[in-house]
C-alpha angles and dihedrals in degrees: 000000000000111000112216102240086212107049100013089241118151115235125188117259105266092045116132098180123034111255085223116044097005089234113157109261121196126180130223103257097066093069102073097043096057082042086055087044093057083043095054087044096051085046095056104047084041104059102043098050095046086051085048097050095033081053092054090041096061095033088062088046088055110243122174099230101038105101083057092055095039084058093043078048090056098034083054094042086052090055102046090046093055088049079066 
């Protein structure tokens, strides 16, 4: 049972509005999942643009295998952006 933080009625669990009031009632376990979301969101702009900018990095110093590593930066940019 989900309790209205509005009114104190008790809803049953896959409420979404409270029976009562219609209030909109929300549980718990909601929360975390929407804060992973942000964290996977954040994950996957992050890692791609650091690769990117480490492969051009290394590209502009000269080193022999850094177009190679530029091209693995933008093949793993291009799946993470499709996890989106």
């Amino acid at each position: 049972m989900v309790k209205c933080p509005e009114c104190g009625f008790e809803n049953p669990e896959e409420s979404n509005y409270c029976f009562e009031c219609g209030n909109k009632v929300t549980t718990d376990s909601n929360e975390p999942i929407k804060k992973m979301n942000s964290v996977w969101f954040i994950i996957t702009i992050l890692f791609p643009i650091v690769g990117i900018i480490g492969g051009i990095y290394y590209w502009k110093k000269g080193y022999k295998n850094a177009p190679e590593l530029l091209m693995l930066s933008i093949f793993i940019a291009a799946l993470y952006s499709l996890r989106l």
